[in-house]
C-alpha positions in Angstrom: 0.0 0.0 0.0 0.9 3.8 -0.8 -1.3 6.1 0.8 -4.5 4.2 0.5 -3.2 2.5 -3.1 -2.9 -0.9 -3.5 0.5 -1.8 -5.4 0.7 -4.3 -7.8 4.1 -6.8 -7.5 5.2 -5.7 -11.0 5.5 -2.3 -9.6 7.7 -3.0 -6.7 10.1 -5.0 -9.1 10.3 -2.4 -11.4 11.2 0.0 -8.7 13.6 -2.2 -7.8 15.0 -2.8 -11.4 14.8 0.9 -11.9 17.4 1.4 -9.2 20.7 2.8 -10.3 23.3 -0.1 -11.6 21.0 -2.6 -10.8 20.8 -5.8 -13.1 18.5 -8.7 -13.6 21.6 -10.8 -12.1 21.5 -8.3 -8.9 17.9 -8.3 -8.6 17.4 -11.7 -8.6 20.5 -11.8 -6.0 18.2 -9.3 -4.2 14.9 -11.5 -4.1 16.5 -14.3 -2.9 16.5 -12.7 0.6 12.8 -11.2 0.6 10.2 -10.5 -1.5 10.4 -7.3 -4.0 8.4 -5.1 -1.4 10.4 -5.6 1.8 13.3 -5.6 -0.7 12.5 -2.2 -1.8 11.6 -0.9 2.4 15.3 -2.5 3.5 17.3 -0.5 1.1 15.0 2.9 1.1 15.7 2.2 5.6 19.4 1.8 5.2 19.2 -1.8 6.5 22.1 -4.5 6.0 22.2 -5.3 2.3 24.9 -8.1 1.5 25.1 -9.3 -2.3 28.4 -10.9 -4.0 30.2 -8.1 -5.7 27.9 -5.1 -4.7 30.2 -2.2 -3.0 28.5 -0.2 -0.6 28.7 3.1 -3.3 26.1 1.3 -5.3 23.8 0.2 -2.1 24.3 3.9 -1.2 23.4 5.1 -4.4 20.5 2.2 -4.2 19.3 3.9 -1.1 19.7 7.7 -2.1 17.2 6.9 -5.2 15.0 5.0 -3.3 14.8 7.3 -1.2 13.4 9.8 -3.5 11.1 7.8 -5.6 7.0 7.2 -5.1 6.5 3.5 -6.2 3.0 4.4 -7.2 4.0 7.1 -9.1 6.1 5.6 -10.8 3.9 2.8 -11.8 1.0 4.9 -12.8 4.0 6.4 -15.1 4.7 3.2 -16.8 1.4 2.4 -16.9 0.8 5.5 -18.9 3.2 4.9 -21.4 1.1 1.6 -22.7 3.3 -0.3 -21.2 2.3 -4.0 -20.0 4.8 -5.2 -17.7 5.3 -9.1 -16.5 6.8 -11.0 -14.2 8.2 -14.6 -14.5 5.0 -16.7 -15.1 2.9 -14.2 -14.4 0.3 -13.2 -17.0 1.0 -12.0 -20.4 4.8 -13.3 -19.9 6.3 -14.8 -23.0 5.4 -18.6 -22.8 8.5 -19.4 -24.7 10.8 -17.8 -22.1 9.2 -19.9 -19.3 11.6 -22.6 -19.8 14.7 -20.1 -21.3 17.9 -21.4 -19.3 18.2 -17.5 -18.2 14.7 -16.4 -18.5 13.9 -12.6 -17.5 12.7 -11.5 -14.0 10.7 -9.1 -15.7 9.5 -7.8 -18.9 8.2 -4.9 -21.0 5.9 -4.6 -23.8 4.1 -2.4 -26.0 2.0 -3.4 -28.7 0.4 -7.2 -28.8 1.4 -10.3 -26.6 3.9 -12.3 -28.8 1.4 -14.8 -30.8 2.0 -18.1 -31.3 3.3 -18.3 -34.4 7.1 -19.9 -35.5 9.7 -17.3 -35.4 12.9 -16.3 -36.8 15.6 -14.0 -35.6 17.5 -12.5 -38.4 20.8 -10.6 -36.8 23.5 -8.8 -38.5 26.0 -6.1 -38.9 25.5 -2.2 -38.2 27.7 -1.8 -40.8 26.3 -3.5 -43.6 26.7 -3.7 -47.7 23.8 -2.6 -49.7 23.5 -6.6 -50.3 23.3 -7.2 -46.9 20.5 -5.2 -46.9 18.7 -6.0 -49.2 18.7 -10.2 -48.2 17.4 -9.2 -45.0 14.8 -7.1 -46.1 13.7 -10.0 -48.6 13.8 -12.4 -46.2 12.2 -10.5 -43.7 9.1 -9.8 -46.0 8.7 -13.5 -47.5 9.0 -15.0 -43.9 6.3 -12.8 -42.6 4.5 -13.6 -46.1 5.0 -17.1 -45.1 3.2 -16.9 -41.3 6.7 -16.5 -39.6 7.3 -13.8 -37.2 10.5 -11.8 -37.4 12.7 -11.0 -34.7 15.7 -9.1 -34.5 17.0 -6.4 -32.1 16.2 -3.0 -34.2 19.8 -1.8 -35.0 20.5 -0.1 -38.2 21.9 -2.7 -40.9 20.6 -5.8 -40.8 18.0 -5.8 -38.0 16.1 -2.5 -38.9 16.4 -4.0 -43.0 15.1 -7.5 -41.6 11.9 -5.4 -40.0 11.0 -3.5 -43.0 10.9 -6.3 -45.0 8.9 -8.1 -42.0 6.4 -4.9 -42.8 6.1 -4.7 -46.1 4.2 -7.8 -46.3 1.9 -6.9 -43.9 1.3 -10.2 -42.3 3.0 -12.7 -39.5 3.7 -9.8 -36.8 7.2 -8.7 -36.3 8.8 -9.1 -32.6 11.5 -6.1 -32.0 13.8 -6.6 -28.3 15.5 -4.1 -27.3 18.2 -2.8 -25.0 16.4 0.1 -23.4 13.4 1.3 -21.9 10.2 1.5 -24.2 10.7 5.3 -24.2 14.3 5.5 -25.1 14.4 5.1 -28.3 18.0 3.9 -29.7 18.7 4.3 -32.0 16.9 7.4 -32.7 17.0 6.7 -36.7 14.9 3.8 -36.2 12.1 5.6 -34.0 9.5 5.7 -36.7 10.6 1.8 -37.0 9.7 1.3 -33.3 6.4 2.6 -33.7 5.3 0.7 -36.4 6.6 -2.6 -34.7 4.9 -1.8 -31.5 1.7 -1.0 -33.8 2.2 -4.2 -35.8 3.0 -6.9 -33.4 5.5 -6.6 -30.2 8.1 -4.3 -28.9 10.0 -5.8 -26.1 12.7 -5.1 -23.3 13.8 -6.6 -19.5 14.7 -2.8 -19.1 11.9 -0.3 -17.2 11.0 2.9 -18.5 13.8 5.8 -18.5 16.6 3.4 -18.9 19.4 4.4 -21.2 21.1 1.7 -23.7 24.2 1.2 -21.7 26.5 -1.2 -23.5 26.1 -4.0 -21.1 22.3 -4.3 -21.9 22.9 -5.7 -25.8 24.3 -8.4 -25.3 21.7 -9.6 -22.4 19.3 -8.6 -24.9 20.7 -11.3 -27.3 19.7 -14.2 -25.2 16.1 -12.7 -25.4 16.2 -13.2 -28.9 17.6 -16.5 -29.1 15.4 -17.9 -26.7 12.2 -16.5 -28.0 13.5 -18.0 -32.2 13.0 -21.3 -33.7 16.1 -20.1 -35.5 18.7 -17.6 -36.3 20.1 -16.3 -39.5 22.9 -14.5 -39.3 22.9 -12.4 -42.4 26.0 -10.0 -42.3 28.8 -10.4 -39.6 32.1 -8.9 -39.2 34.7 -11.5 -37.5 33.4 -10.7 -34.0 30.3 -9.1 -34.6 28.1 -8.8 -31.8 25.3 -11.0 -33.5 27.8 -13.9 -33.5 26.9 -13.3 -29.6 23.3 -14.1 -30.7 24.6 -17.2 -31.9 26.2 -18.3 -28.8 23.0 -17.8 -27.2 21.3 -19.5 -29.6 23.6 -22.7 -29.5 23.3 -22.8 -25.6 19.7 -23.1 -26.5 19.8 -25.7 -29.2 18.1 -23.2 -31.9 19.1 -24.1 -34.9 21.9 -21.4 -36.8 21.6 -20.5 -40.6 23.8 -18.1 -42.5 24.0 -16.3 -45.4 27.4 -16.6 -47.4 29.1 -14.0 -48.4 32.1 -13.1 -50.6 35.5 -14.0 -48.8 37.1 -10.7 -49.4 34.0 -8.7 -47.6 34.9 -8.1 -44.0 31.1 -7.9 -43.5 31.2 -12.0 -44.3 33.9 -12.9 -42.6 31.7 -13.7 -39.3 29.0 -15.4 -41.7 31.5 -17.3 -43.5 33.2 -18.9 -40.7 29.9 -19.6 -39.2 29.3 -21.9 -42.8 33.2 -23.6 -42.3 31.7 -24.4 -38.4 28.7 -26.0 -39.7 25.9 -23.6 -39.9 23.4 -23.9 -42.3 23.8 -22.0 -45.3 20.9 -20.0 -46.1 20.2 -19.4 -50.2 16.7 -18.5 -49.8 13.6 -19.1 -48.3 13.3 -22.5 -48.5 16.1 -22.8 -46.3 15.0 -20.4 -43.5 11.8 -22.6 -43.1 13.4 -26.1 -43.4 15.4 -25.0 -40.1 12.3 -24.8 -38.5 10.4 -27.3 -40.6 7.9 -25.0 -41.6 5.2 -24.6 -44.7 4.5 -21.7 -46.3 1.1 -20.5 -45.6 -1.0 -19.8 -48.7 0.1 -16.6 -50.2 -2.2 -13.9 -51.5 -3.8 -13.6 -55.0 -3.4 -11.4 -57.4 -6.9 -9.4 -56.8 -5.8 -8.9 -53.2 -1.8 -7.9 -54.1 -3.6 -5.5 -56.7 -6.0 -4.1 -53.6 -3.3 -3.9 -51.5 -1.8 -1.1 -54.0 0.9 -4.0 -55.2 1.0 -5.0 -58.6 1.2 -8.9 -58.6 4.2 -8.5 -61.5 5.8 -6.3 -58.4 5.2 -9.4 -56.0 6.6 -11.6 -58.4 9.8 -9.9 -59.3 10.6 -9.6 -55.7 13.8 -7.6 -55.0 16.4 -8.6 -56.9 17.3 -8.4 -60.3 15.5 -10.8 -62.6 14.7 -11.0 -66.5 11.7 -10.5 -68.8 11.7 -14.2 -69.5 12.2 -15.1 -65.7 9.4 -12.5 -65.0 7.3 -14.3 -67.6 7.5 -17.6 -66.2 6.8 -16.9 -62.7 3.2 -15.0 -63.6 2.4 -17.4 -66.8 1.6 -14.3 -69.0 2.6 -13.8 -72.6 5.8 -11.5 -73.0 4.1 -8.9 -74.6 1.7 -7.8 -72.1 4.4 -8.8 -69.3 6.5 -6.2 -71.4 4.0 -3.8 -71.4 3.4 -3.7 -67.7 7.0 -3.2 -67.1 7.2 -0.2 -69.4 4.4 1.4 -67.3 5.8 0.6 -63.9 9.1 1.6 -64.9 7.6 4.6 -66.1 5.8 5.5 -62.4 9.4 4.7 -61.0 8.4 1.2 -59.5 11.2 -0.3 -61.3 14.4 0.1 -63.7 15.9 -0.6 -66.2 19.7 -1.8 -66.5 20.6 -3.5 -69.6 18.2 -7.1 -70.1 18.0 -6.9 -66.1 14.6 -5.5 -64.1 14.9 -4.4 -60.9 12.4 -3.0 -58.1 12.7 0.1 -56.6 12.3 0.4 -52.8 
């Protein structure tokens, strides 16, 4: 209770979480001596606090903000935001953390609970090539086409590429984790990105409101999004790229690992590669992504309803890389000349172009 308010649990362990320096590894140090309430009244009193490798300038800096902060504010703060929070088994937790090896105390969430259907993490360089880039955003759109939900960890590169591909198809909802609170948007490039996750499917963190993306907090992230994949693909990785983290996680998990090779004199492969020469699975396509999780495609969408949706089917079918009239012609079973004709008026609106015999869609 607060002055006549009842306090929900969540909120005292947010408090708690909210605390400066203080980690899921510390917190859960912390409950193993009381519950998160008396937890929170021992250090805002100044009583004895032991916890392995805690010096008494954190405890003191523990008991300083404490001492300052109104739980119930706080919590009608978060609550404010549109932010559901969960505990450990509690309702609207992640059911496929339950069993995770290092599950969170605690998590965060705007937008829907994560649904139940198959998902795949695609992770990857910062720093990628424009054809890094462009495989995740393919892959993210024809998985989500497919009834698989993408996950990744919203950087720039290769995670933010992976969502707007996710997107554009408008279908399996997209699952975004992040190393932040839900209001600190990081990076900021990519907060038009957040929003349209958290309005399409699930924006998640293990952070409370307010907290900043302190380097520490990526690579906990990572075993979020290993343990809430069917799979990984690793699309673009330096030698040590932090996705290759993601992996780790992954393996520690028994998810299965796909990548996506890459020329040997690109230091953006050179993490991907030697994933391949270590066994993973290489990833050509599609087909690939879902035979890792033994998935079928669900039925994809006609022509009439591509066309309503304000995409030409002869768009659908080109996809996004470059392809050739005769290819183009196969794939739709159309005669050339009115597949020719089409192209001529959607190169003409600036869908596509033109370079030499090869078509090519515009983003």
């Amino acid at each position: 209770m607060s002055g006549g308010v009842e306090i929900p649990y969540e909120a005292w362990l947010t408090a708690l979480l909210s605390l400066p320096r203080m980690g899921p590894g510390r917190l859960s140090n912390l409950l193993e001596q009381d519950d998160a309430p008396a937890c929170w009244e021992r250090i805002r009193s100044g009583a004895p606090i032991q916890i392995d490798r805690v010096g008494g300038s954190v405890i003191d800096g523990w008991r300083s903000a404490a001492r300052s902060t109104d739980v119930a504010a706080m919590w009608q703060a978060t609550r404010a935001l549109g932010v559901h929070v969960a505990e450990l088994g509690g309702a609207g937790y992640p059911l496929r953390l339950l069993d995770d090896i290092e599950p969170p105390l605690l998590v965060f969430r705007r937008g829907q609970p994560i649904t139940d259907h198959p998902t795949v993490a695609i992770v990857g360089t910062r720093k990628c090539t424009s054809y890094g880039q462009r495989v995740a955003f393919e892959l993210g759109a024809e998985l989500a086409a497919a009834g698989v939900s993408v996950v990744s960890g919203l950087a720039l590169g290769i995670d933010a590429a992976a969502h707007q591909g996710a997107l554009s198809a408008s279908a399996a909802p997209p699952v975004g984790v992040v190393g932040s609170g839900l209001d600190v948007i990081y990076p900021k490039r990519n907060a038009r990105l957040w929003e349209r996750v958290a309005e399409a499917g699930t924006l998640l963190s293990e952070s409370p409101p307010g907290t900043q993306p302190e380097p520490w907090r990526f690579p906990a992230r990572n075993r979020i999004i290993a343990g809430l994949a069917d799979a990984v693909v690793v699309v673009e990785s330096h030698e040590s790229g932090g996705s290759l983290l993601t992996v780790d996680e992954a393996q520690l998990r028994d998810v299965a690992v796909g990548a996506v090779p890459g020329p040997i004199t690109s230091g953006s492969a050179t993490g991907t590669n030697r994933l391949l020469a270590d066994g993973a699975t290489p990833v050509l396509g599609l087909d690939d992504v879902l035979g890792l999780i033994g998935h079928v495609a669900v039925e994809g969408r006609s022509e009439s309803s591509a066309e309503a949706d304000g995409v030409p089917a002869l768009l659908l079918a080109m996809g996004w890389g470059p392809t050739l009239l005769e290819q183009l012609c196969l794939r739709v079973q159309a005669d050339p000349i009115e597949v020719a004709a089409e192209l001529e008026r959607l190169v003409a609106e600036g869908r596509c172009v033109r370079s030499g015999p090869w078509i090519e869609r515009v983003r």
